[in-house]
Structures are given as C-alpha cells and as structure tokens.
N, C-alpha and C positions, 0 to 999 in steps of 0.2 A: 253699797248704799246709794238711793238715789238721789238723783241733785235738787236740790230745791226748785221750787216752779218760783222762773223770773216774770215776775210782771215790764211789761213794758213802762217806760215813760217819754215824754216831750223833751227830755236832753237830747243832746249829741256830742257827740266826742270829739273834741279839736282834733282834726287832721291835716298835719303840716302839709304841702302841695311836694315837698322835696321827699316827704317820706316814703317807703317801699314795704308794706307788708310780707314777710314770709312764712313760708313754713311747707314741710312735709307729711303723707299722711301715709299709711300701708295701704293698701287696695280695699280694704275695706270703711277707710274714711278714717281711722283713729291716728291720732298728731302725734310723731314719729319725733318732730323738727321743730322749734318756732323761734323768731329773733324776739328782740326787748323790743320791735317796734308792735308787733301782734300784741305780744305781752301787757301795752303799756294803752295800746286801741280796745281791747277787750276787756282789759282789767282785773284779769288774771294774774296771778306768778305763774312763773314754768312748771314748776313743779304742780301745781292745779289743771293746767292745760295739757303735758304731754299724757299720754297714753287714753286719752278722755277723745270721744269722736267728734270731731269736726263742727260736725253739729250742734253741738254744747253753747255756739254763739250763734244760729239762727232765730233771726226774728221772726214774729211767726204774721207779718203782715208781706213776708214771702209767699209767691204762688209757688205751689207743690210744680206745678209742670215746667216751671222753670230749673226746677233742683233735677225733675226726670229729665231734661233734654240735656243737663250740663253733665251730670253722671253718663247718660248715655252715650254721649262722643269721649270721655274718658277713659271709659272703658272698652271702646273701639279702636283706642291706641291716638286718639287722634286729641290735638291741642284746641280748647275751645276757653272762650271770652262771656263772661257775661256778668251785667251787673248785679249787686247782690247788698241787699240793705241785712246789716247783722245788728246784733247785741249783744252790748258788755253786760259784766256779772252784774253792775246794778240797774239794768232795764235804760239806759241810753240807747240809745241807736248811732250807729257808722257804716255809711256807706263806699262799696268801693265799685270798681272793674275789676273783676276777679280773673286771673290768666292761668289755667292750669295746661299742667302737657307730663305725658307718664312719665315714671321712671321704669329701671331694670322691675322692682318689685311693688311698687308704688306711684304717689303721685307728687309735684311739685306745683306751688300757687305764688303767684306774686299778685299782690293787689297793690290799687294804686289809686289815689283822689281821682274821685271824675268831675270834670270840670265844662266838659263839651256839651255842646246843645244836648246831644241824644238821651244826657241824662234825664233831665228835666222829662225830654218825651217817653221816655222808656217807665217812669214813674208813673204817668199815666197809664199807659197799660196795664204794667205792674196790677194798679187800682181793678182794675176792670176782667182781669184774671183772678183775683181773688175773692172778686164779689160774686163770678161763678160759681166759682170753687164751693164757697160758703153753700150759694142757694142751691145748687146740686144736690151738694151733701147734706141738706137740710130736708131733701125731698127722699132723703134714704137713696141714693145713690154711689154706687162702691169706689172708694179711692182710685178702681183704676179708671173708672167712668170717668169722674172727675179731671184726672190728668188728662185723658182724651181728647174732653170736650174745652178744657183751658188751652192744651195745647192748638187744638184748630183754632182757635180765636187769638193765639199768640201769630200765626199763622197769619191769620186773614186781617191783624193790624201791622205785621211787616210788610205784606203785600199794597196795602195802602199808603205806608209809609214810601213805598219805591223800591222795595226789595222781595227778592225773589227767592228767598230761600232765610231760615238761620246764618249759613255761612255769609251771606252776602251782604246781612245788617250786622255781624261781628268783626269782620273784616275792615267796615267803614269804623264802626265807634270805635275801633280797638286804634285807628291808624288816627282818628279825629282826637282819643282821648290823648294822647301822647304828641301829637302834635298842639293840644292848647297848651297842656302840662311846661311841654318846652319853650312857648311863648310866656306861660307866667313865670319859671325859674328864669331866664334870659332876662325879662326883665326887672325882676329883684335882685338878680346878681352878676349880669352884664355877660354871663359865659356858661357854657353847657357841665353837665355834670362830670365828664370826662376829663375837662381843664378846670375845672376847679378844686385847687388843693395839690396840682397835680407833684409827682415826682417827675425829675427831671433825669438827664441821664449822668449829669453833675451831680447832682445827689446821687447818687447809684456809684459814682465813681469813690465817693465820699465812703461809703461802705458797702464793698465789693463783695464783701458774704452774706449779706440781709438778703436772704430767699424769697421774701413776705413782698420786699418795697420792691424787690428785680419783679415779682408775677403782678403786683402794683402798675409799675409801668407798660408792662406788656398789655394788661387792662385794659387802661389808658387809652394805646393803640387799636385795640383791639373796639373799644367804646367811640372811638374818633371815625373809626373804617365804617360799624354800622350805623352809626350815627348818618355819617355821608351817604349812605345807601338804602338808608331810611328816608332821608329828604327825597334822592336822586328819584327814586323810585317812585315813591306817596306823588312827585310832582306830577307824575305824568298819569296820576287818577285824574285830574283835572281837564286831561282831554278824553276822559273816556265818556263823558254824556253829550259831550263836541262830535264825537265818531256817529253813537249813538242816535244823537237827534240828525244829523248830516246822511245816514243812512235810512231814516226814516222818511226824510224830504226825497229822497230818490222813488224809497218807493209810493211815496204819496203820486208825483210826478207821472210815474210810468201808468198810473192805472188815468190822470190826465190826458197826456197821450191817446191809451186806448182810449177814450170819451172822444176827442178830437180826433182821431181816424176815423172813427162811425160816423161822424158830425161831416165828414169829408166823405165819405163812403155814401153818406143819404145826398146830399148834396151834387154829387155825381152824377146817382140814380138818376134825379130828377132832371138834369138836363139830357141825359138818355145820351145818345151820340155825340153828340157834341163834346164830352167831357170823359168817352171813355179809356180813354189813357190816361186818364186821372184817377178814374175808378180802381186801374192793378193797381196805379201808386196807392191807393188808399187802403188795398190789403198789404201793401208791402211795410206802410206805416204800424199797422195795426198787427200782424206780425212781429215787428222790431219791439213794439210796446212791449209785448206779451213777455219778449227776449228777454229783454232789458227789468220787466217787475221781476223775473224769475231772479236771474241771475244777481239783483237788489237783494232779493230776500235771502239767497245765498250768504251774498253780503253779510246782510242785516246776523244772521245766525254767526258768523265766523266771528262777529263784533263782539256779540254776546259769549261766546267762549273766551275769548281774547280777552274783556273783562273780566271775566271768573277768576283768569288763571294768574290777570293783575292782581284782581284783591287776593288771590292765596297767598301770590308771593310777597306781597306787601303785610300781613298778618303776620310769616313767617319772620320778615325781616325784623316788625316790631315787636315780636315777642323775644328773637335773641337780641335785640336791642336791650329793652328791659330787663331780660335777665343777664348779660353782661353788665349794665346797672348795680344790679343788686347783686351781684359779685365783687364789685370793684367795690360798693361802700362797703361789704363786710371786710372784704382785706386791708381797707383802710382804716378800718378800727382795730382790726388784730394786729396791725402794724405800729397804730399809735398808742396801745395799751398794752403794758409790760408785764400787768399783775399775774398773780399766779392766784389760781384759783382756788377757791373755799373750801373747807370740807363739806359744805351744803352742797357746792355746785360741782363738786367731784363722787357724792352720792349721783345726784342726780344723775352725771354721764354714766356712773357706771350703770344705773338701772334703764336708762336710754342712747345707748351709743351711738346712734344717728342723730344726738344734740351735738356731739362733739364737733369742733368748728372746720377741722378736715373734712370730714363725713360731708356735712354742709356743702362746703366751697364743690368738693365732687359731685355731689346731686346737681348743683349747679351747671357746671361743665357738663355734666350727662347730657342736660336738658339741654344747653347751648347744640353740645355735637349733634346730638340726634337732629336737632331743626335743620342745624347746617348741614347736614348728610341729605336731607331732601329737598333745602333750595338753591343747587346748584342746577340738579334735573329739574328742577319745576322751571329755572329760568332759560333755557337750553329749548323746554317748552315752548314756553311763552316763545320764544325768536322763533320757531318752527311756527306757532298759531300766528305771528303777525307776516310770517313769509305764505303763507295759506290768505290769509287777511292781504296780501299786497297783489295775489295774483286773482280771487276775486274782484278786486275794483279794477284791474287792467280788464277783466272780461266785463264788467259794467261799461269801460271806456270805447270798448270795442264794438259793445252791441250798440252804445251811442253814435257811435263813426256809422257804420250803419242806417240808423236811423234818419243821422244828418245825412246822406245819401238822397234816401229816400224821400225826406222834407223837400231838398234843393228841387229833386224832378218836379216834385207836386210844385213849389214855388212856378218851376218852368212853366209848363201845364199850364196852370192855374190864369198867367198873364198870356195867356193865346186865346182866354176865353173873354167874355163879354163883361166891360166894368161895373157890371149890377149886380153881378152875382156876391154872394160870401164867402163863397169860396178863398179868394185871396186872404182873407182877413184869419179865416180859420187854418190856413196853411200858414201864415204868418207869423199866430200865435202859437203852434208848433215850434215854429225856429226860436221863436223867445224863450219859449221853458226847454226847448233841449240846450241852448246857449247856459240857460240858470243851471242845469242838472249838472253840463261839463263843469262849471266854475267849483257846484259844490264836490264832483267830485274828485276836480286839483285839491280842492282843501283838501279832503280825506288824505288824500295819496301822502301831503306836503305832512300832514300827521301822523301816519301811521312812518313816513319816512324819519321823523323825529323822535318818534318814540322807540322805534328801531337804533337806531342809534346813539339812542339815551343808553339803550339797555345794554349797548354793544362796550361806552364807555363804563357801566357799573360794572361790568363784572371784572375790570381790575382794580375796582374795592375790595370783591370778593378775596383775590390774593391777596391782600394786605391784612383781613382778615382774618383768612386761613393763616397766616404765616403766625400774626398776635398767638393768635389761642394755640397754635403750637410750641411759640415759645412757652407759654402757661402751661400746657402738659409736663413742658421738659423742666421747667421749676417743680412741677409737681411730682415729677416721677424722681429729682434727684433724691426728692428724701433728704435733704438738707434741713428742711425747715425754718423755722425762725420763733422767738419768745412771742409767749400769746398763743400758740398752736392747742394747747392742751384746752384752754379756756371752754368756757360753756359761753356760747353768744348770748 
C-alpha cells in the first residue's frame, strides 16, 4: 500500500546539538537499522520506518543531483558527506550532515546538527539547484538531463566557493561541522563526549564481568585517541592556504624577475659596448627567472596534492571519530538500561535482525575498521607527498642561490658604469624581490618542516587507537555479553 503524500510545512524539528542520527540500509536504500534518535527526528516508530526506503523522509525541496552524487560515491565503495534537509511524517523539516560509508552488504549513516558556516552557504545553492531542476523539467527535459545540468552548476558554485572538486568542499564542512559541534558541546558542558559520564577503571574493577562497561571504556580510549588526532591533524589545514598563497607569491615573483632581466637586457643593448658584460649577466638572470617560475610551479602542483591528501586523511579521521561517537553513546545506553524487551520489540528483531543491538554495534566497528584500514596508508602518504613537497622548495632554494649569483655580477657591472644610467636601480630591485622570495621560501620550508613533524607525532595516536578498538573486538568476540544485549535500540 502506498504511503500517503506528505505535504511539507514551516515547522522544524528540535535537534539537540549532542544528538547523533543512525541507521542502516541494504544496497538498495531500504532501513535495515535505525536508533530512537531517527525515530524520534522523523516521527516515525520502528516499526513504520524499517524495511520502508530511505527515502520515505526526503524532502522534496532537495535537488535530485545532490542524491545522484551521494548515491554515486556510495556505491563506489567510497565514504561521502553531505547536507541533506529531510522530513518528518508530519511535513516539518530537519536538517542534517549526512556521513555514510559501505558496509559488507549495505550502507551505514550517521547525521549530525550542522551548525558551520557552510550550512547556511550550501542552502543557497541548494535554492538555485532546484530551481533548475524545476525549469528544466518544466521545459520537457528528461530526469537524467536535469541531474546533468544541476549537477555542473553544483559544480561551478563549488569552484567559486574555492574548491575544486566534491571531495574538497566535503572534506572542509565535514571537518568544520564537527569542529563547531565540539566547540558548542565543550561549552554547555565543559568536556568532550568521550569524558563525559565516563567509566573509570575503578568502576570496572567494581564489576569485573560487565563486558558492556569493559567495551564502554575501551570506547572512551578509543574516543580520546581520535578525538586527539582529529584536532592534531584539522590544525595543520590552517597552514595549508599559508603554503598555498606563499607558493603563489614565488611564482608571481619569478615571472617579475623575467620582466627585470629584459628591463636589464634592453638597457644593456642601448649602451652597446660599454655594458656588454652586463648584457650575459642579463641572460644569465633571465635564464635563472625561467628556472626558478618552473620549478615554483612544480612547487605550487606538489602543494596541491599535499592538500588533497590533508583533506582525505582529515575526513577519514572525522568520520571514525564520529562514528566511535555513536558507538560509545549506544553502549552507554545498553549499559544503563537493564530492561528486557517487549514482545512488540522482540516481533520486530525477529522480523529485522539487523535492529538487533549486537548487529548494530558491528556495523559500527565494520565501518570504523574499514576507515582505519585506509588511514594508516593514506598518512604514510601524505609523509612521502610532504618529503616530495620538502625537496621541491630545496630546488626553488637552489635556483635562487643561483640567481642571487647572477644579480651580485650585474650589481658589480652595473657600478663600473656611468651614474645616469638605470641600470643600477633595476639590478637593485632584483636583489630586493630575490631577498622577499628567499624569506617567503624559509617560511614554506619552516611549514612544511612542522607539519612533517606534526604528522610524525600523530601517528602514535594511531597506536593508541589501534590498541582501544582491539581491545573492543576482544570484548566482542568473547561473547560474554552483558544485560541489554538482546534489546531493540
């Protein structure tokens, strides 16, 4: 039977900033999985929402080519971000950040309050994608035309925006939303979601067989390690439009340079004899320019991978962050609630067994291991792209030594000639911008040497990490358990 057609309305749905959306879907979109917090955002029961597609709560002031681009990396195997205004059963609207990443046979989502600028920006858009979409389709144009031509214009407002790709604008707001998220819980409750409430290991000695509160604290751990490697990491995006711009002024510079060797080169000319040993130097200048723009734009390319491969592994971190998250608050409800479950809610597992709160907590960990299975090699990366990145600016440095060479003769030169000329003054201003180029590119080096080193102390977060979530497995595989386990979330 079909569902009723929701009209929209101007409500919205209180969305706590602590709270975490979940749920799971099989490959074809229909809800496998959902917590009481979906449940309670959507205004649904469980029993209404599982086996019902996904869909069942879009709003339809969604652009179509924003659902093709988020299905389409889904189903590429790969973990994609993006915002998503839905709707409850009675036509309100709730907006989130939506974070899926596959499973063994399906998909897993965690949404979450967006609170970051990009929301606000990304609503505009949004606007301006579907008011395509509409006139398109109004002109008898086929759905897939439609998503084409929404998606180039999603396209060419990221590109305006300052990003160069999908990955490169989801990357930022996925790292932006979770970084205000933890500035507004930090200051409502003075402490992150990993210490707050936490189990200690005095508790734990308290009752030595509770399997639930031992994978509780390993959580914890596990929440505290990426928590740290979440900051450590996101900090050093902040020097990535420092690199950026700093590589750009190099090569603005060098093609300077070239202007000022020819400026020395005509100049030359014109006193004929007189100045022809200033004339080589003034190809030897004009030479070293040429050097020196090249092996800049070298540069300039190694930066831009360099940041790519920042924002991937910064995504990857936040997304197992978040879902370490939303692990830890389920186990801490299976842990504080004793009851035993209904015969409503033991229909319902039996007809959905991947509601069951085992099932759950495993999808979970799937989803964790899988991310961490590829950001170890992604950051091993990145230290190979910033040791690529450390031996281009030594050959920037080099074609500069060079240069300065070459300026000092012309300076020589230049003072054996007659005090009327300009010459002096145009070899002069030479040694000035090659002096500014070397300064900006100590900075560089002093940056890329810090973020080298940033990266060198993260990854013994990583082990502390790896170790948490292994102890989690090994609660998990004893099979021990704990009351609450059978429950329906």
């Amino acid at each position: 039977m079909p569902r009723p057609k929701i009209q929209p309305t101007d409500l919205e749905v209180p969305f706590n900033i602590e709270d975490l959306i979940f749920s799971t879907t099989d490959r074809k979109g229909i809800i496998r999985s959902a917590d009481e917090v979906f449940a309670h955002m959507s205004r649904y029961s469980l029993g209404q929402m599982l086996g019902e597609p996904h869909s069942m709560v879009r709003h339809p002031d969604m652009p179509r080519a924003v659902f093709h681009l988020f299905w389409d990396y889904i189903k590429q195997g790969k973990p994609v971000g993006a915002y998503v205004k839905n709707m409850a059963s009675d036509g309100a609207r709730y907006e989130v950040f939506a974070l899926a990443s596959p499973l063994r046979d399906g998909y897993i989502s965690i949404r979450l309050k967006p609170t970051s600028k990009y929301h606000a920006i990304i609503k505009d858009v949004y606007r301006s994608l579907k008011d395509l979409e509409l006139s398109l389709s109004a002109e008898g144009k086929t759905t897939a035309e439609c998503i084409e031509a929404s998606s180039a214009l999603l396209a060419k407002h990221l590109n305006e925006l300052g990003f160069d790709g999908y990955d490169a604008f989801m990357n930022t707001a996925l790292e932006e939303e979770i970084r205000s998220r933890d500035a507004i819980i930090l200051e409502e409750h003075d402490t992150n979601f990993w210490e707050r409430d936490a189990v200690s290991t005095h508790d734990l000695s308290l009752d030595p067989g509770n399997a639930m509160k031992r994978s509780v604290l390993y959580l914890q751990r596990a929440g505290a390690a990426a928590g740290t490697l979440f900051n450590r990491v996101g900090a050093l995006l902040e020097l990535q439009h420092k690199l950026e711009s700093n590589a750009m002024a190099v090569i603005n510079v060098s093609k300077t340079f070239e202007m000022s060797s020819i400026n020395v080169s005509l100049e030359a000319t014109r006193l004929r004899e007189q100045a022809r040993c200033l004339g080589v130097i003034a190809n030897h200048l004009s030479e070293s320019s040429q050097t020196v723009g090249s092996v800049a734009e070298a540069m300039q390319h190694q930066i831009g991978v360099t940041s790519g491969s920042l924002g991937d592994a910064i995504f990857k971190i936040a997304s197992i962050r978040l879902q370490i998250e939303a692990m830890l608050n389920f186990s801490r409800k299976i842990m504080h609630n004793s009851a035993t479950s209904s015969g409503e809610e033991l229909t319902l597992l039996h007809s959905f067994p991947r509601q069951h709160v085992n099932q759950m907590l495993e999808d979970l960990l799937y989803a964790i291991d899988s991310l961490r299975g590829e950001l170890r090699p992604m950051m091993n990366r990145l230290i190979l792209d910033l040791t690529s990145l450390e031996n281009n600016i030594t050959s920037v440095k080099r074609s500069m030594l060079m240069m300065r060479f070459a300026q000092l003769g012309g300076k020589i030169e230049s003072s054996r000639l007659d005090s009327d000329n300009d010459i002096s003054t145009l070899v002069e201003s030479i040694g000035e911008d090659i002096a500014n180029t070397v300064r900006q590119i100590s900075e560089l080096e002093s940056d890329v040497s810090t973020v080298a080193s940033d990266l060198q102390t993260s990854f013994r977060q990583f082990d502390v990490l790896d170790q948490a979530l292994r102890d989690v497995h090994d609660v998990s595989a004893s099979g021990s358990g704990s009351s609450g386990l059978s429950q329906a979330a």
